[in-house]
MMTF fields as JSON, N, C-alpha, C and O atoms, coordinates in Angstrom:
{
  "mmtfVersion": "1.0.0",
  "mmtfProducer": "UNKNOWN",
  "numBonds": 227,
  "numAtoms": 228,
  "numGroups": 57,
  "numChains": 1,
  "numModels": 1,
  "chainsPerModel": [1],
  "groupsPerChain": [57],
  "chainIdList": ["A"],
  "bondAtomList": [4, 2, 8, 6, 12, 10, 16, 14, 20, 18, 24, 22, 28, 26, 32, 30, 36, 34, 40, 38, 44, 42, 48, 46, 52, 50, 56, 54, 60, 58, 64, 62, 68, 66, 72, 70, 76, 74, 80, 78, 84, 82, 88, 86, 92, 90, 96, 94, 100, 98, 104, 102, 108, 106, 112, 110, 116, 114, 120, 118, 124, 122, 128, 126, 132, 130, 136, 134, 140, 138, 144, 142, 148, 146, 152, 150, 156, 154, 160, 158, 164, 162, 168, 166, 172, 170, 176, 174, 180, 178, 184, 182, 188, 186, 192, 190, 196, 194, 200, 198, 204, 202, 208, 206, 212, 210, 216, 214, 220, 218, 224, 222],
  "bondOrderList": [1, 1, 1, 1, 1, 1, 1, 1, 1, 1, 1, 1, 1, 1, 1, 1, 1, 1, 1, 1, 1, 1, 1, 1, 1, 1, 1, 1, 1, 1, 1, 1, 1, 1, 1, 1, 1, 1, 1, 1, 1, 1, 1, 1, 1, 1, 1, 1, 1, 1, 1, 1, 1, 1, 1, 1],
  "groupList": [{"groupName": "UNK", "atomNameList": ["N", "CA", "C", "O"], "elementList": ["N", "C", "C", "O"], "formalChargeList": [0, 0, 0, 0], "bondAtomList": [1, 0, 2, 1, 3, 2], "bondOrderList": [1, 1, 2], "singleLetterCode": "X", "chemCompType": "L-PEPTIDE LINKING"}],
  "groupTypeList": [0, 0, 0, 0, 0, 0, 0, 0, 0, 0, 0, 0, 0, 0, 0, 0, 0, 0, 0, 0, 0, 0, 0, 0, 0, 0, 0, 0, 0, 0, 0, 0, 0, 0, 0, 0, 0, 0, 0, 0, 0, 0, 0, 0, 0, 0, 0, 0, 0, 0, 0, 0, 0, 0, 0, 0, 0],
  "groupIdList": [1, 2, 3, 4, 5, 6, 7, 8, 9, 10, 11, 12, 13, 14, 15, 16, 17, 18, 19, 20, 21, 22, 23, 24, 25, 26, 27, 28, 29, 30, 31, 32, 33, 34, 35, 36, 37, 38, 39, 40, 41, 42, 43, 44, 45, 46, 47, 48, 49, 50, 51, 52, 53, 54, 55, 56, 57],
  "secStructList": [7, 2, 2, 2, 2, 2, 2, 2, 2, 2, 2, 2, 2, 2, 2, 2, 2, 2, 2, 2, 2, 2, 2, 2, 2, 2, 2, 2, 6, 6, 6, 1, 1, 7, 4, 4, 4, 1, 7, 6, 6, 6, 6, 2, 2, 2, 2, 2, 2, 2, 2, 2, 2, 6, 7, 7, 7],
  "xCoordList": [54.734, 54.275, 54.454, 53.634, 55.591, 56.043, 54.863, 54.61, 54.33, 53.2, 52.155, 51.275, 51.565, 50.557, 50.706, 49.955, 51.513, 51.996, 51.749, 51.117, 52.341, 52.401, 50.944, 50.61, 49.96, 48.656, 48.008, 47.245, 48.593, 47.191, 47.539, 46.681, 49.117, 49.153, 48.573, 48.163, 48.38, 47.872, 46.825, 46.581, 45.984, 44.401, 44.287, 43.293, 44.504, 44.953, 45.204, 44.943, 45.864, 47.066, 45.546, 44.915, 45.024, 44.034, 42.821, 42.417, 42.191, 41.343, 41.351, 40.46, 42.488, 43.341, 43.275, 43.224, 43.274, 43.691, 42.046, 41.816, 40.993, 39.548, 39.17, 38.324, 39.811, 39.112, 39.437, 39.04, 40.637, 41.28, 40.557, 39.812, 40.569, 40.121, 38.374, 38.193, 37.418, 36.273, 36.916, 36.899, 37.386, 38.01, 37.996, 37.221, 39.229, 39.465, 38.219, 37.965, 37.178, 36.143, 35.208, 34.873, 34.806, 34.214, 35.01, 34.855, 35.83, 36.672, 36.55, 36.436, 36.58, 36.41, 34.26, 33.675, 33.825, 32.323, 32.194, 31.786, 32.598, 32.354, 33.277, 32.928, 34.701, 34.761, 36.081, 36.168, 36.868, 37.746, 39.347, 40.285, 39.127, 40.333, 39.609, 38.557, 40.735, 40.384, 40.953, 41.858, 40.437, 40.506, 42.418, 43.06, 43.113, 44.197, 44.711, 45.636, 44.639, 45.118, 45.166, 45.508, 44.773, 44.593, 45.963, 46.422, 46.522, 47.529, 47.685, 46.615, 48.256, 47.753, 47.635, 47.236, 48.071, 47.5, 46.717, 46.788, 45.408, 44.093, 43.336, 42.351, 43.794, 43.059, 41.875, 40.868, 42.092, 40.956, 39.928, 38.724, 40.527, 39.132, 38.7, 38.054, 38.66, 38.451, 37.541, 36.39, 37.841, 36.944, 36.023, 34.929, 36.097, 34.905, 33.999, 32.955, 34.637, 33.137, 32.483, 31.275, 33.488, 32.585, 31.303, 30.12, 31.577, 30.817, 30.121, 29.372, 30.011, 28.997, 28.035, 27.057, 28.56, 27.624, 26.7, 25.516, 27.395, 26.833, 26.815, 26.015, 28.036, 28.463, 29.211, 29.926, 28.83, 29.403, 30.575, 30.458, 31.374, 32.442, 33.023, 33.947],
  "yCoordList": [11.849, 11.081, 11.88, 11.887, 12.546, 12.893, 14.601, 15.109, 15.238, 16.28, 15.672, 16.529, 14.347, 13.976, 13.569, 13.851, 13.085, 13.091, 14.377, 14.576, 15.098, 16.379, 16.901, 17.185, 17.042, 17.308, 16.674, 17.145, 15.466, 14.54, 14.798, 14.9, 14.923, 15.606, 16.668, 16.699, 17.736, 19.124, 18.985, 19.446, 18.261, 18.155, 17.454, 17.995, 16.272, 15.493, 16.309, 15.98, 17.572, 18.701, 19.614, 19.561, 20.364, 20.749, 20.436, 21.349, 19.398, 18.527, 18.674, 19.18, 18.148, 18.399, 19.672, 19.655, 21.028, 22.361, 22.721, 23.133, 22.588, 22.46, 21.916, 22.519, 20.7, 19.549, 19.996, 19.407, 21.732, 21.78, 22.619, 22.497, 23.845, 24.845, 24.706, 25.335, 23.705, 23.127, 23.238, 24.323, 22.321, 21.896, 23.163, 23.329, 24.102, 25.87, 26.338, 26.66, 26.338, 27.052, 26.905, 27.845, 25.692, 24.689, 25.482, 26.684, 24.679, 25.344, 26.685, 26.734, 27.79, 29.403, 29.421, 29.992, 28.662, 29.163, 28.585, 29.358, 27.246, 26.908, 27.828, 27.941, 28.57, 29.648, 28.461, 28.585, 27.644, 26.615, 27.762, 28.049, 28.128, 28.868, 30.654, 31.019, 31.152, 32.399, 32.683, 32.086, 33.37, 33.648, 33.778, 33.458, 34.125, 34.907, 33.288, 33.642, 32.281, 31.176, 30.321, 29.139, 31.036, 29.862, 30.058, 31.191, 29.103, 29.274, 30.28, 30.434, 30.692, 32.002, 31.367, 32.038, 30.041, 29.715, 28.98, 28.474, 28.921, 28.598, 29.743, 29.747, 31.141, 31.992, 32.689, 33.237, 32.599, 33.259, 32.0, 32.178, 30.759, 29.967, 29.552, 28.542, 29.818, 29.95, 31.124, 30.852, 32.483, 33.297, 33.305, 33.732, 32.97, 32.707, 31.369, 31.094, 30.528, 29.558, 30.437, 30.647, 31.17, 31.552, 32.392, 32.091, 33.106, 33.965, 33.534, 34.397, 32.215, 31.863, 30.872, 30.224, 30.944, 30.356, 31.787, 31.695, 33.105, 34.154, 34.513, 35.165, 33.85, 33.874, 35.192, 35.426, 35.965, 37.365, 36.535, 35.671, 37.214, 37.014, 38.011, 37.711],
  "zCoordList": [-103.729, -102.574, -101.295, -100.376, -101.318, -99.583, -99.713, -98.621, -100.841, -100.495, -100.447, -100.373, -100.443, -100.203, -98.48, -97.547, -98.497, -96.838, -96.073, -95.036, -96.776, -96.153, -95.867, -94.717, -97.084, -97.177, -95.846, -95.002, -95.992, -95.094, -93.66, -92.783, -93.405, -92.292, -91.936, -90.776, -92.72, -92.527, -91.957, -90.842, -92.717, -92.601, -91.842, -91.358, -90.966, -89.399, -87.862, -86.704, -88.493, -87.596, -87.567, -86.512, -88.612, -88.252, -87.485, -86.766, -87.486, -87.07, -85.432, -84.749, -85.016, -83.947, -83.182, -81.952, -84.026, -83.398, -83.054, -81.917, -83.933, -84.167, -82.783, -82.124, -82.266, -81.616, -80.152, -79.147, -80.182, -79.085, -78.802, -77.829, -79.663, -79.738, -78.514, -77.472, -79.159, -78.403, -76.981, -76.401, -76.509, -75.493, -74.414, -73.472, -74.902, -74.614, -74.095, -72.935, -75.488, -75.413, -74.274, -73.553, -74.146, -73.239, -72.047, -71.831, -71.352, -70.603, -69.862, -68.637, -70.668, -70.506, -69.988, -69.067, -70.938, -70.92, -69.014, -68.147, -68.736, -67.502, -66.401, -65.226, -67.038, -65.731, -65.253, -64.032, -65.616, -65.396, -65.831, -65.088, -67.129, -67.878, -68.764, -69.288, -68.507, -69.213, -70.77, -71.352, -71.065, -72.92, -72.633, -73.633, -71.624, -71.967, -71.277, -70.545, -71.182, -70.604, -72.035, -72.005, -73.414, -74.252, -74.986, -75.125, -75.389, -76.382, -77.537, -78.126, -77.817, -79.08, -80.88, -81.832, -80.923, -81.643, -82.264, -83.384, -80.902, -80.616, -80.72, -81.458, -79.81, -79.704, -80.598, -80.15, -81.396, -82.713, -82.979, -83.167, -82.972, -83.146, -82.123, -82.404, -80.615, -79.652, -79.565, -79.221, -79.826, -79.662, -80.66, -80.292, -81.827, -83.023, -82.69, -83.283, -81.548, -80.77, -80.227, -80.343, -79.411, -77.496, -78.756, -78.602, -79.579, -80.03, -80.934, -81.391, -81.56, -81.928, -80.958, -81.332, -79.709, -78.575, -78.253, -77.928, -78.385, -77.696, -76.3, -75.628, -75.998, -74.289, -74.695, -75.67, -73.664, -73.05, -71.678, -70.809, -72.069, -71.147, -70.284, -69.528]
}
């Protein structure tokens, strides 16, 4: 029971980092925050948005 807990947390916790990550991205493309303002463990799915938007930064 308590690794199914655990699981569903994971996948909740991720969702979350995904949902932030946007947020960041968003953020940087409007010129609000810079790539080096993001948490570092956002940073990589942060830069794998900006670059699948194709924003040059």
């Amino acid at each position: 029971m308590k690794s199914l807990q655990l699981f569903l947390l994971h996948i909740l916790l991720r969702k979350e980092v995904k949902d932030m990550a946007v947020v960041y991205a968003t953020l940087i493309v409007k010129g609000k925050k810079t790539l080096e303002q993001v948490p570092a463990l956002l940073r990589t799915e942060v830069e794998e948005i900006i670059e699948a938007l194709e924003v040059k930064l």
